[in-house]
C-alpha positions as CSV (number, residue, x, y, z in Angstrom):
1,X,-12.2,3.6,9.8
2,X,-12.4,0.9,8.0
3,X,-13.2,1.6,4.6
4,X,-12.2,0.5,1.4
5,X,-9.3,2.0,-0.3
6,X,-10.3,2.9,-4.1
7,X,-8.4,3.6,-7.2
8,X,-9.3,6.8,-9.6
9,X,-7.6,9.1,-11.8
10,X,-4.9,11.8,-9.9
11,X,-6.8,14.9,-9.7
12,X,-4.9,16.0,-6.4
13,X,-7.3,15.8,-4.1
14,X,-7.1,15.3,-0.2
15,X,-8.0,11.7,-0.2
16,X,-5.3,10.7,-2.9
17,X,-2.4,11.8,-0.9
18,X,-0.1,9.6,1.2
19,X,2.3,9.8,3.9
20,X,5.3,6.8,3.3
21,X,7.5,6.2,6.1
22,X,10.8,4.8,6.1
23,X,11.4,2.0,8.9
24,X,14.2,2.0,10.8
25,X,16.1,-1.1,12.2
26,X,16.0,-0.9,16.2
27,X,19.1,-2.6,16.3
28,X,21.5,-1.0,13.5
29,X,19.5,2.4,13.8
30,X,20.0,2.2,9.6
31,X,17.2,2.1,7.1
32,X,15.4,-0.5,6.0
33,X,12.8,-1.3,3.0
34,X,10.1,-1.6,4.9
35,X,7.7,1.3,4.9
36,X,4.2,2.5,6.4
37,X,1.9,4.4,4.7
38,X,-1.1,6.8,5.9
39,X,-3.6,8.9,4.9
40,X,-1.6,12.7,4.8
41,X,-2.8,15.5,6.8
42,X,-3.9,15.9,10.4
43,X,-5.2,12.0,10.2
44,X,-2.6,10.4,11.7
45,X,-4.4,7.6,12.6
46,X,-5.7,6.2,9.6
47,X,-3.3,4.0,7.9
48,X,-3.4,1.9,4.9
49,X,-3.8,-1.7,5.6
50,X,-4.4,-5.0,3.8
51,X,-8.3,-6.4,5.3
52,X,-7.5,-8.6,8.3
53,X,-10.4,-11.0,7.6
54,X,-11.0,-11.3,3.2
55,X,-9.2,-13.8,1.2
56,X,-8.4,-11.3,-1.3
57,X,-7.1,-8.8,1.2
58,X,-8.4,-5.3,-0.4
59,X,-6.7,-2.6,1.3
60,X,-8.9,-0.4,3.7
61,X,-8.5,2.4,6.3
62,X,-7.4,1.2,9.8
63,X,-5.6,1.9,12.8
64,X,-2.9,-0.7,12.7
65,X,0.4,0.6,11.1
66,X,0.9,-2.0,8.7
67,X,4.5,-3.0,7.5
68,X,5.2,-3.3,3.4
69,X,8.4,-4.3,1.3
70,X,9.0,-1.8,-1.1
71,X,11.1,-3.4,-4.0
72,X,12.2,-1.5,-7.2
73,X,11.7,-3.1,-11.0
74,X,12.3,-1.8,-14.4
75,X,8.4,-1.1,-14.4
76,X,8.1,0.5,-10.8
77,X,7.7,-0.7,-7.6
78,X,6.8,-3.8,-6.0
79,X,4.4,-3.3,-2.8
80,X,4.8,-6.5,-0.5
81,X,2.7,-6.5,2.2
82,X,4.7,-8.3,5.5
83,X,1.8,-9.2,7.4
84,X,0.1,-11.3,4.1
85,X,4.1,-13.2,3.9
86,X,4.9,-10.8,1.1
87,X,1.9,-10.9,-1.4
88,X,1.9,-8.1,-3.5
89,X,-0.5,-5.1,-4.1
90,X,-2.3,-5.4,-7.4
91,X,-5.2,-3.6,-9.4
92,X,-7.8,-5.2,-9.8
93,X,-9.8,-4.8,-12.3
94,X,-12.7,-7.5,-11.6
95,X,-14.5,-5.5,-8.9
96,X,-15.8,-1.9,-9.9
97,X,-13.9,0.9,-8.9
98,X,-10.6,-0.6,-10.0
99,X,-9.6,-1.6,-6.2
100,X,-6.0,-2.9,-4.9
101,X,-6.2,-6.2,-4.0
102,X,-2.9,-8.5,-2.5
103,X,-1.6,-11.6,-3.8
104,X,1.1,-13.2,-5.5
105,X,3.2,-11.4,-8.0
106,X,2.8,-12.9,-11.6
107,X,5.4,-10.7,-13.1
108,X,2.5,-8.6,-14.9
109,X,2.3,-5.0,-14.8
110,X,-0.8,-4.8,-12.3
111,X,1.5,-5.1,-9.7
112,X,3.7,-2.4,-10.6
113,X,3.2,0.8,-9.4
114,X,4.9,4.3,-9.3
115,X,4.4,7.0,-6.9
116,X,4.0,11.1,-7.9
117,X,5.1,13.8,-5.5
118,X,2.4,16.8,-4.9
């Protein structure tokens, strides 16, 4: 709980796979493109989350079901988080460990990103 979310190379492990949910609208009972997203397996309560409290907002473990915007691009997808008024997810590669960070979309690739199925 908690912890940082890091980025490495897909080797199919545990920790690298993902749970995406689908919202749906309470009042049309249609889908939306908002989505949450959790750690798979029996963890049900460890969701992925920007950091309530760091001006940079690097993803981390939590308990709260956080909300994102899911838009498509020629380059992949676009990963707006609601709760930071729709600033994208990014890699960043400042901090070691190449670690997601959220802010506003510049167009560049960083903030494009494409999901594999296991």
């Amino acid at each position: 709980m908690g912890q940082n979310v890091f980025l490495s190379e897909y080797n199919k492990g545990g920790t690298q796979k993902w749970t995406i949910t689908r919202r749906i609208d309470p009042v049309t009972n249609k889908p939306t493109n908002r989505y949450t997203i959790r750690l798979a397996g029996e963890a049900s309560d460890l969701n992925f989350q920007p950091h309530p409290s760091t001006s940079d907002s690097v993803p981390v473990l939590g308990t709260d079901k956080a909300v994102f915007e899911v838009e498509p691009s020629q380059d992949g997808l676009l990963i707006k988080s609601v709760s930071q008024n729709g600033d994208a997810m990014f890699v960043s590669t400042q901090s070691s460990g190449n670690e997601p960070h959220f802010g506003a979309d510049d167009g560049s690739k960083k903030f494009r990103w494409n999901f594999i199925s296991p």
